[in-house]
VEXDREN-2710 file (C-alpha; in Angstrom, 1 decimal):
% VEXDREN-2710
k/r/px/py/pz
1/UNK/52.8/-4.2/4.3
2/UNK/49.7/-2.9/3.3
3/UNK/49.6/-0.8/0.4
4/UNK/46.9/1.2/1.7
5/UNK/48.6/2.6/4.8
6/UNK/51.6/3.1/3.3
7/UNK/53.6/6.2/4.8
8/UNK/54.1/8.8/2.3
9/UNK/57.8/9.3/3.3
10/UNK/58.4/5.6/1.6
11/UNK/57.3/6.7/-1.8
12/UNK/58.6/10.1/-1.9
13/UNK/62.0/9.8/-0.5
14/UNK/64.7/11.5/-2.9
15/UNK/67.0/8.6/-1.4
16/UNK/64.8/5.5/-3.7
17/UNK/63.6/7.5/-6.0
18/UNK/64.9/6.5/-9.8
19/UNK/63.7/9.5/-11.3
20/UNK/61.4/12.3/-11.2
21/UNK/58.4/11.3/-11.8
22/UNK/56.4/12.4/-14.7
23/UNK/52.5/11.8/-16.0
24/UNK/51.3/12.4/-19.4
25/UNK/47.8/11.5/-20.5
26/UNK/47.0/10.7/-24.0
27/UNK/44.1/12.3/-25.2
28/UNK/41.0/10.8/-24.0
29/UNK/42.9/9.8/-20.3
30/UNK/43.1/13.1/-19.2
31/UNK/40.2/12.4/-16.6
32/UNK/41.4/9.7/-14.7
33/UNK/45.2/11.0/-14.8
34/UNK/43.6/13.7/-13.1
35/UNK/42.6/11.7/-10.1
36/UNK/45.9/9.9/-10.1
37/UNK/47.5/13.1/-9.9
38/UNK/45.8/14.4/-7.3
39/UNK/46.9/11.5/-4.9
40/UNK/50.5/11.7/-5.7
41/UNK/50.2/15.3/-5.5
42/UNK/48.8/15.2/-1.9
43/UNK/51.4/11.9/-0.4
44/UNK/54.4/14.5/-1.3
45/UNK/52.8/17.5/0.2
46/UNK/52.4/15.3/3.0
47/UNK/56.5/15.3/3.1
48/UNK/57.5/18.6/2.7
49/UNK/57.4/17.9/-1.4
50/UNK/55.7/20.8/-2.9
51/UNK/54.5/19.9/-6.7
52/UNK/51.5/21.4/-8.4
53/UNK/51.2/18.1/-10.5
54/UNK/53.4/15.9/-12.0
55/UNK/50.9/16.2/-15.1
56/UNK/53.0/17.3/-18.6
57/UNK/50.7/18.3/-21.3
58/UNK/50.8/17.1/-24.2
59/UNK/48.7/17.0/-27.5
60/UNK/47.5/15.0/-30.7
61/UNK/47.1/17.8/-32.8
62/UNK/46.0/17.0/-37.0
63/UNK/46.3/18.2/-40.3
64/UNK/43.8/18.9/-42.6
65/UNK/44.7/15.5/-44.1
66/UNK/43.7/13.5/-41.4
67/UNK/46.8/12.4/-40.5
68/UNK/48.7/13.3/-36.6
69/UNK/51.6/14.0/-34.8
70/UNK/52.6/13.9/-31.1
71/UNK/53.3/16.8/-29.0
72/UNK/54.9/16.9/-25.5
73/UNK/54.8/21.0/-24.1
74/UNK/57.6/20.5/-21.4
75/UNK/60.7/19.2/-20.9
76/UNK/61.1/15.6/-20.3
77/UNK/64.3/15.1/-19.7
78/UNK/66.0/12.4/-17.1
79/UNK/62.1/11.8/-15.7
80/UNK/60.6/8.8/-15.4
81/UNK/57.4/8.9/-17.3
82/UNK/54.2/7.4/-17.0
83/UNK/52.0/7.6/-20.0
84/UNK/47.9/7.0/-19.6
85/UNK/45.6/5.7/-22.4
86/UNK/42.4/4.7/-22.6
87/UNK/42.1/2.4/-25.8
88/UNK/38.2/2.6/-24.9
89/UNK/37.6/6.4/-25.0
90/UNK/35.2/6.6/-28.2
91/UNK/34.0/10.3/-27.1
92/UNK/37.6/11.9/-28.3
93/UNK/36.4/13.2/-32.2
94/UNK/38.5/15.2/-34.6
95/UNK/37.1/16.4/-37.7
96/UNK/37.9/15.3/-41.2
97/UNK/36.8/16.3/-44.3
98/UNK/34.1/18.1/-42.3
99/UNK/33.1/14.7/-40.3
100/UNK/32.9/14.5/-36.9
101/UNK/35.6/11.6/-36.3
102/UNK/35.7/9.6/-33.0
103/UNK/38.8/8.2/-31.9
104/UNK/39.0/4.2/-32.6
105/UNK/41.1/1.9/-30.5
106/UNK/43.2/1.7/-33.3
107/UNK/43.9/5.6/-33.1
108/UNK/44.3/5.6/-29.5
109/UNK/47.3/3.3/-29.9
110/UNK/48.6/5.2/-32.4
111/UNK/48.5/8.2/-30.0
112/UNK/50.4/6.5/-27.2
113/UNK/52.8/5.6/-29.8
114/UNK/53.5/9.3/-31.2
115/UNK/53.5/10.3/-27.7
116/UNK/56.4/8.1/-27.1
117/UNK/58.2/8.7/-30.1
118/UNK/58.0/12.7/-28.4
119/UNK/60.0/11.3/-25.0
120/UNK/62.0/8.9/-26.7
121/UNK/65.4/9.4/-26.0
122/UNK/65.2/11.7/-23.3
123/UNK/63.5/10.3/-20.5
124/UNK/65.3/8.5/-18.4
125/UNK/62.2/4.9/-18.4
126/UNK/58.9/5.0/-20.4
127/UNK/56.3/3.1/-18.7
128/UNK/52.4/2.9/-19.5
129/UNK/49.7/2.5/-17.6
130/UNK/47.2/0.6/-20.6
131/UNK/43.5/1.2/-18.8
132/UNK/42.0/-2.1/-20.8
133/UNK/44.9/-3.8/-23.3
134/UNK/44.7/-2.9/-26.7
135/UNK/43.5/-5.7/-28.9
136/UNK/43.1/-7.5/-26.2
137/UNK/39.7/-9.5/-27.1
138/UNK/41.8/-10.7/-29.7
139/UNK/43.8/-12.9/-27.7
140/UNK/44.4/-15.7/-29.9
141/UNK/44.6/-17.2/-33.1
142/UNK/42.0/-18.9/-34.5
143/UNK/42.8/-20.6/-38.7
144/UNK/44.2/-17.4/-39.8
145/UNK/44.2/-14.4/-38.1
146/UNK/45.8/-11.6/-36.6
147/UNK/47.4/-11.4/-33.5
148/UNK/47.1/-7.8/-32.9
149/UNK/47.9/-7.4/-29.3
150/UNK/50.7/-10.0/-29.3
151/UNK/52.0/-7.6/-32.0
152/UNK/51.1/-4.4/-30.2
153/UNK/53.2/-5.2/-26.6
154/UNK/56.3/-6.5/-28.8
155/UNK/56.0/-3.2/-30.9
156/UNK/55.7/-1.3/-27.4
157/UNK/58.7/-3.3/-26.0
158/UNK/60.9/-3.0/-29.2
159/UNK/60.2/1.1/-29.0
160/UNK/61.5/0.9/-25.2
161/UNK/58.8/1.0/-23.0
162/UNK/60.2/-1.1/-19.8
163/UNK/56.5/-1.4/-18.1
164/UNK/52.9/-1.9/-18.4
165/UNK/50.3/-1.7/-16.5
166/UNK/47.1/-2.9/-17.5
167/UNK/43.5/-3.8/-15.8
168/UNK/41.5/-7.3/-15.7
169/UNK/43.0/-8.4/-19.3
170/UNK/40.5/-10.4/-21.0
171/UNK/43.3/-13.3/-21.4
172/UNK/46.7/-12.2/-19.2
173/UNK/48.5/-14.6/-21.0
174/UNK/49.2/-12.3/-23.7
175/UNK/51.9/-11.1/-21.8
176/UNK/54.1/-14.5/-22.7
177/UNK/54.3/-12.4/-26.1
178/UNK/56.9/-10.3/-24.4
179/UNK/58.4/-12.4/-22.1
180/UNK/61.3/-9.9/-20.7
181/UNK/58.9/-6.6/-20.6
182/UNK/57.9/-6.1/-17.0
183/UNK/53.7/-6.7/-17.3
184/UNK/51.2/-6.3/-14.2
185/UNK/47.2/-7.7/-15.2
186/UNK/45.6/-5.6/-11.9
187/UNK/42.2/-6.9/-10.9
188/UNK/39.8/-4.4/-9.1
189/UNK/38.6/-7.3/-6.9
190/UNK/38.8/-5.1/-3.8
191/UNK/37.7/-1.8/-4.9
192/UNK/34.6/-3.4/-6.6
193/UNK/33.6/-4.7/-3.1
194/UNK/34.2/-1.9/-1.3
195/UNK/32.1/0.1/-3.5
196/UNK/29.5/-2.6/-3.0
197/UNK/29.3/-2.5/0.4
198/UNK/29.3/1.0/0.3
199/UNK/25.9/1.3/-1.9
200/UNK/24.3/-1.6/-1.2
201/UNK/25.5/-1.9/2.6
202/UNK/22.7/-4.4/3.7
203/UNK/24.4/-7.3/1.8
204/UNK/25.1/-10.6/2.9
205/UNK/27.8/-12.4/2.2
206/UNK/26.9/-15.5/4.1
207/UNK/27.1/-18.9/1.4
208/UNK/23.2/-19.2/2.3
209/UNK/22.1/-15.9/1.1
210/UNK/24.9/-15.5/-1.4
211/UNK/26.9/-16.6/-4.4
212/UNK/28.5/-15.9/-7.3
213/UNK/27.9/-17.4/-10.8
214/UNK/30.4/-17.0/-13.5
215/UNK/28.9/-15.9/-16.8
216/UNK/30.8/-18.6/-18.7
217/UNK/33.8/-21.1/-18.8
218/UNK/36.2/-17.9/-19.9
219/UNK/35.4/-15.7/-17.0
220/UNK/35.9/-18.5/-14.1
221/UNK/38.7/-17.9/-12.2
222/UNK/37.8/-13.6/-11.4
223/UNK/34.2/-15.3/-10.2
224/UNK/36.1/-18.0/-8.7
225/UNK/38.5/-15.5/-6.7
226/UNK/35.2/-13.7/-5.3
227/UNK/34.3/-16.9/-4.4
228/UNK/36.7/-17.8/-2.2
229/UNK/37.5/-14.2/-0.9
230/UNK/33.9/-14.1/0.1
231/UNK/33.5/-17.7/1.1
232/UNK/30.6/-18.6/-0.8
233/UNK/29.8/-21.1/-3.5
234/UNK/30.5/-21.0/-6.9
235/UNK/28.0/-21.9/-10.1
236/UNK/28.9/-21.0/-13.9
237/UNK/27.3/-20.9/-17.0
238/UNK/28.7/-22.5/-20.4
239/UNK/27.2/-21.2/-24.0
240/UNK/26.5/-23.6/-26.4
241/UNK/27.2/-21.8/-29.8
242/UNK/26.7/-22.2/-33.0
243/UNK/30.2/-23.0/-34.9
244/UNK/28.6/-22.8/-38.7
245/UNK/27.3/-19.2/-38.6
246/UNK/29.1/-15.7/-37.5
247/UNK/27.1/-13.0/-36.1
248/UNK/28.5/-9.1/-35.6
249/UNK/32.3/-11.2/-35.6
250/UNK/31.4/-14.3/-33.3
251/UNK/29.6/-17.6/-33.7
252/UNK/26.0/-16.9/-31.8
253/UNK/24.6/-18.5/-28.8
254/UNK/22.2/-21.8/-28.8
255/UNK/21.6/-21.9/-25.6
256/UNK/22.9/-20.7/-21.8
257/UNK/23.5/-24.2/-20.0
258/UNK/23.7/-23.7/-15.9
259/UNK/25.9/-25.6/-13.5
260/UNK/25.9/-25.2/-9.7
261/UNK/23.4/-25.2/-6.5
262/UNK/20.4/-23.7/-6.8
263/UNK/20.1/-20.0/-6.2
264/UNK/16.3/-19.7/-4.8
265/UNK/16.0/-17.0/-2.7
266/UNK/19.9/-15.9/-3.2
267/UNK/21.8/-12.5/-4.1
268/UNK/23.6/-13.5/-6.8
269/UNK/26.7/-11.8/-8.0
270/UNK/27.9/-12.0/-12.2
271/UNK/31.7/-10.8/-12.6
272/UNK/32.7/-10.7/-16.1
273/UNK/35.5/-8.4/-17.8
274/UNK/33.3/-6.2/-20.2
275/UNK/30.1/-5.6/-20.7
276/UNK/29.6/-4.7/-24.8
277/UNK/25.9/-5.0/-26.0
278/UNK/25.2/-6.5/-22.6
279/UNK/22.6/-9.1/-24.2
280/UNK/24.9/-12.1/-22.5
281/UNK/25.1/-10.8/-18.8
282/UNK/20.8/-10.2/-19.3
283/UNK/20.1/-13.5/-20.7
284/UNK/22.0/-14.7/-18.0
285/UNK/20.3/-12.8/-15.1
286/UNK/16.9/-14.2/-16.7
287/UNK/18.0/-17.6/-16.4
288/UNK/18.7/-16.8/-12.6
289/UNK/15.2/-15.2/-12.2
290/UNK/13.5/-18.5/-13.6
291/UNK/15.4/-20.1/-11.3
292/UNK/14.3/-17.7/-8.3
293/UNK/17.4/-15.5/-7.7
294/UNK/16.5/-12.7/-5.4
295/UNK/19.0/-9.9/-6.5
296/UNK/21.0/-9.9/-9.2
297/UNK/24.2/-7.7/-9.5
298/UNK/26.3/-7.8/-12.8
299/UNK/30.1/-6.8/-12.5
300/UNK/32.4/-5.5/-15.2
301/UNK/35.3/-3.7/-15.2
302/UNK/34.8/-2.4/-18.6
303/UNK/31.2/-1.0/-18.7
304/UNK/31.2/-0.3/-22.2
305/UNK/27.4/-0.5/-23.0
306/UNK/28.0/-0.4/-26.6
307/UNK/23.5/-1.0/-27.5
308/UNK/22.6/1.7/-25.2
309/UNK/21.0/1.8/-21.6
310/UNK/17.4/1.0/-22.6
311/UNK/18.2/-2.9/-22.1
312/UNK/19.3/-2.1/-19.0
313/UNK/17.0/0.3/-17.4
314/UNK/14.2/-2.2/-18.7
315/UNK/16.0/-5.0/-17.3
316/UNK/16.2/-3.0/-13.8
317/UNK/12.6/-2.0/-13.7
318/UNK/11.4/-5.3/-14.5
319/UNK/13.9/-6.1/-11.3
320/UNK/16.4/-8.6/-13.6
321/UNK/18.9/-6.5/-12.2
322/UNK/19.4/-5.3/-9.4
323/UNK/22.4/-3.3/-9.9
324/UNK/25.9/-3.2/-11.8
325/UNK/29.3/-2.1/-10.9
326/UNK/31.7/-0.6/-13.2
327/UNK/35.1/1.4/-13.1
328/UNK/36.2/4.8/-14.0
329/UNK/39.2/3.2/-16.4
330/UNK/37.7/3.2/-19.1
331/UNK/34.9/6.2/-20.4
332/UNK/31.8/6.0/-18.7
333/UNK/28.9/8.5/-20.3
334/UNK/27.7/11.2/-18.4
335/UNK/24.1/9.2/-18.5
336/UNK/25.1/6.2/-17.8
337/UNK/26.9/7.8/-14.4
338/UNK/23.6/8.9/-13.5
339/UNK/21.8/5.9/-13.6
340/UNK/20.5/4.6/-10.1
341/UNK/21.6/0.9/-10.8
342/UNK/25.0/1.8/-11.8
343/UNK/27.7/2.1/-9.2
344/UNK/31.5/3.8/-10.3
345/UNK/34.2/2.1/-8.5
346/UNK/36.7/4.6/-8.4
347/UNK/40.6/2.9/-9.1
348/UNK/42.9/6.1/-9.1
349/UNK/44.1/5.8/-5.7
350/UNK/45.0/2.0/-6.5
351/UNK/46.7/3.3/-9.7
352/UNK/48.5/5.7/-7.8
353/UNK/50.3/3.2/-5.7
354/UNK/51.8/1.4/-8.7
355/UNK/53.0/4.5/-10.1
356/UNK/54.5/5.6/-6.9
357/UNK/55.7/1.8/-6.0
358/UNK/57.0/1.7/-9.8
359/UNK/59.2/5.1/-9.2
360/UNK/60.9/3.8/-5.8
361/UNK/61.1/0.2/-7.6
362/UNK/59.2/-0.7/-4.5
363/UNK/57.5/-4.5/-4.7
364/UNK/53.5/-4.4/-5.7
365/UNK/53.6/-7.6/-4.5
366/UNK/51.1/-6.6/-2.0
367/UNK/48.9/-4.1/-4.1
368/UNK/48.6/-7.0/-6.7
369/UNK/47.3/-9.2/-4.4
370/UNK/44.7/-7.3/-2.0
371/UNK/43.7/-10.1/0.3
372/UNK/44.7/-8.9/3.4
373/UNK/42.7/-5.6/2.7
374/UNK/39.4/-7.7/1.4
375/UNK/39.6/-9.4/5.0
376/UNK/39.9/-6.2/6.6
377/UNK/37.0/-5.1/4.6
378/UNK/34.5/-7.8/5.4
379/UNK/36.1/-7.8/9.2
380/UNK/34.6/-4.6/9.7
381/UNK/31.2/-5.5/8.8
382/UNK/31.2/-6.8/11.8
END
């Protein structure tokens, strides 16, 4: 069954149902539980199920001290909840001391926490819909260090949160840390080329004019899905570090070493999880351009751009890049939204249909796994 033309009837029957369903979004979230809402509103309008939103405020409010509390402003009793954060969100500030403070990862997580702490007890399943995992770059221990996102899901599991959702984890084996929590790693492989096609509609797929490079050895198998989804060929690029120094917390890059066909006269598409300072994914585009790479288009579902734009708009003027896609799960600045090289893939809808497959304890077998709907896709091209 395709998840996409899925009758509204199945998800909003009272008959499977577990619960009423319930949203909350932590501060910071509030946006794209928006969108979500507005789906689910609309699929149980569609059945004679009138609901203005299934949105519960809540707040984070603080003392003068700095420190917080959670707040839910309606009754959660018996409803199956579905809490939103966005560990990403750095535009959230509260003050302190008279300082403007923006909202760390580390304070976002303590947010979903308090918000949980607020339901705990009274709703009838806690699940949370994690935009990009917390700690998740941290995804394994190195001498000695922390394991902070190993730690965070067992802390999450041990406070009775049954499910989470979470997108394109940097390493999804992080969920072996909680072995008997149900844990779904959703990858936006479909809506990314949909809103691809969309923009850039003259693109050709065909393994001649097209193929995709992976940026290095840890971001091979997402390029190597498009790959095969697409039918094209495959390259990748491995960094030689440097292992004696450290850098802004990592060892820095000797040199970008290429493996594959050559890409003369090819579109060339980089999939990668995030895109920080962005230095990486451009050094890597250059190497394509020496190597005579017609377009270049850079992929991340995180498009953090934690340096700024001017690397990029630079980059795009000098025609490195071509274009990058993003998504809306994680914040995205009003500037970098206007840009004309950046395209918003937009994964509400797709979010939606967990939360509504979630509530009826429906299988997301099929919305995990959106191959039938990516040969659809390239089938109507035609």
């Amino acid at each position: 069954m395709s998840y996409d033309s899925v009758n509204p009837q199945v998800f909003f029957s009272r008959d499977t149902q577990i619960a009423e369903l319930a949203l909350i979004a932590c501060p910071g979230a509030e946006e794209l539980t928006g969108l979500i809402d507005r789906y689910l509103v609309s699929w149980a309008k569609e059945v004679g199920y009138e609901k203005e939103s299934f949105i519960i405020p809540c707040d984070c409010p603080r003392f003068q001290s700095g420190d917080a509390k959670g707040l839910v402003k309606q009754s959660v009793r018996g409803d199956d909840i579905y809490i939103v954060v966005d560990p990403g969100n750095y535009s959230v500030t509260y003050k302190l001391f008279g300082y403007d403070n923006h909202l760390s990862p580390d304070d976002h997580f303590a947010n979903l926490k308090r918000i949980i702490q607020a339901v705990a007890g009274k709703a009838h399943r806690v699940s949370v819909i994690m935009t990009s995992l917390y700690g998740g770059r941290q995804h394994r221990r190195m001498v000695r260090e922390s394991l902070d996102c190993a730690v965070a899901l067992q802390e999450l599991q041990a406070m009775g949160v049954k499910n989470i959702v979470t997108f394109d984890a940097h390493d999804p084996r992080l969920q072996n840390a909680v072995p008997l929590m149900s844990f779904d790693n959703v990858m936006p492989t479909y809506q990314v080329l949909k809103t691809l096609l969309k923009r850039m509609p003259d693109i050709d797929f065909n393994k001649d004019n097209f193929m995709v490079i992976s940026p290095d050895e840890g971001a091979i198998n997402r390029n190597m899905y498009f790959s095969s989804v697409l039918g094209c060929n495959l390259g990748m690029f491995y960094k030689r570090r440097d292992y004696t120094r450290v850098v802004n917390g990592r060892n820095p890059i000797v040199a970008q070493e290429y493996l594959g066909e050559s890409v003369d006269g090819k579109t060339v598409f980089i999939a990668d999880d995030i895109i920080a300072s962005g230095e990486s994914m451009l050094e890597v585009a250059r190497e394509l351009k020496k190597r005579g790479a017609a377009r270049i288009i850079a992929d991340a579902t995180f498009p953090l751009f934690t340096s700024g734009l001017a690397k990029f708009d630079a980059a795009y003027e000098e025609g490195v890049i071509s274009a990058v896609v993003g998504t809306n799960v994680t914040y995205r600045t009003p500037e970098l939204l206007e840009r004309p090289w950046y395209f918003d893939a937009d994964l509400s809808k797709y979010t939606a249909y967990f939360i509504a497959a979630m509530n009826h304890e429906m299988s997301i077998s099929s919305i995990c796994d959106p191959i039938k709907k990516i040969q659809n896709l390239l089938a109507s091209r035609g």
